[in-house]
SEBAFI-606266 format. One record per atom (N, C-alpha, C): residue in one letter; x negated, z, y negated. Coordinates in steps of 0.05 Angstrom, whole numbers, plus 5000, padded with zeros to 4 digits. Atoms other than C-alpha are relative to their C-alpha. Example, Ala and Ser with C-alpha at 12.3 -4.5 7.8 and 13.67 -1.06 7.14 Angstrom:
! SEBAFI-606266
A498250005024;A475451565090;A498250004976;S501649995024;S472751435021;S501550144978;
//
This chain:
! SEBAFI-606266
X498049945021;X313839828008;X502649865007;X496450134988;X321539728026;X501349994978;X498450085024;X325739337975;X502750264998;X496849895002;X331839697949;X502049995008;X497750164987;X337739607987;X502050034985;X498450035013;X343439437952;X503350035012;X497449804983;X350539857963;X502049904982;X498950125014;X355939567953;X502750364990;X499249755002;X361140147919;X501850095020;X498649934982;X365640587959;X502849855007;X497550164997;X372040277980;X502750254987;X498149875022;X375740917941;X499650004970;X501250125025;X371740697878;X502049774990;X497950315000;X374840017883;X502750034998;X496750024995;X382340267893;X499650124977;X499249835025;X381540767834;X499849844974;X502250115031;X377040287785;X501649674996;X499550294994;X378539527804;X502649915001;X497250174982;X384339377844;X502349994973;X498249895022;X388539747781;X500349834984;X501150235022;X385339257728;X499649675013;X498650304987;X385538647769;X502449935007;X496750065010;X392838657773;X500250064978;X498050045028;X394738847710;X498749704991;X500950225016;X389538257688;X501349775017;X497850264976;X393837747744;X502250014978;X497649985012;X399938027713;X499949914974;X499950075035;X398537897637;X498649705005;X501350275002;X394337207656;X502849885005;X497250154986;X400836957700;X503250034995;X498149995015;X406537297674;X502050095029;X498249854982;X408837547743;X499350245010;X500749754989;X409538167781;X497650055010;X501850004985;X404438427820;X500550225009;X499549774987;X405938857873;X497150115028;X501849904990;X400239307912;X500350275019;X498949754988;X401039787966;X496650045015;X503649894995;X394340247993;X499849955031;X500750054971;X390340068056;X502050045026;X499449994980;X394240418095;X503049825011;X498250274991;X399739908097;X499749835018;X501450144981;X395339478139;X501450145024;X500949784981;X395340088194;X502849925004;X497449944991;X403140138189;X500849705007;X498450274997;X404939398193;X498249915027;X501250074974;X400039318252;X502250215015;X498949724990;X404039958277;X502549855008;X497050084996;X410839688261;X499549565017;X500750184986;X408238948298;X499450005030;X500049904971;X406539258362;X501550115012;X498149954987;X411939628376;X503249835003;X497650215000;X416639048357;X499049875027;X501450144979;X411838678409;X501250065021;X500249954968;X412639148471;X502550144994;X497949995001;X420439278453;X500550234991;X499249695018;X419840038423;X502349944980;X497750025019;X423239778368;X500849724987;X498450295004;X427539138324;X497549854995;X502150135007;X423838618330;X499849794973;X499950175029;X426938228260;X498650104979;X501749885014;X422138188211;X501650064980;X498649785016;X427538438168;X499550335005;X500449664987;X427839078201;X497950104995;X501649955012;X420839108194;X499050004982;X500649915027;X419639028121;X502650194991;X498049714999;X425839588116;X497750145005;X501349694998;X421740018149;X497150074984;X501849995009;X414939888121;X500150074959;X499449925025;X417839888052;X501550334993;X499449794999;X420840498064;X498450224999;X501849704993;X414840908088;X497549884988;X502850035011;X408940598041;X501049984969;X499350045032;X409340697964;X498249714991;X501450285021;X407940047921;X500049994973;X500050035031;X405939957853;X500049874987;X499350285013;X408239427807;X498950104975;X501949995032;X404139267751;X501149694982;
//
């Protein structure tokens, strides 16, 4: 007889259910913003990091939060 294995929920569960209500509950405990942008932010800032790397493009991390803020929506709670 094989125990139950235990699953942890989907990782689009968590962005719809959690992530939402754990900032607002930051925000009302602390009294500051809370800004949240979706996984794929990761993807783009590795993106925009590598091509600063091998000279494609500026390598100031100004330039790069320009661009990353530009092309990922964030949501302030």
């Amino acid at each position: 007889m094989h125990p139950k294995k235990f699953r942890l929920p989907s990782q689009r569960w968590w962005r719809r259910q959690l992530e939402p209500a754990i900032c607002q509950l930051t925000t009302d405990r602390t009294g500051l913003a809370v800004s949240a942008s979706p996984a794929e932010a990761t993807a783009v800032g590795n993106f925009v990091a590598q091509t600063a790397a091998s000279g494609i493009s500026e390598a100031s991390s100004t330039a790069q939060r320009v661009f990353v803020a530009g092309n990922v929506a964030v949501e302030t709670y």
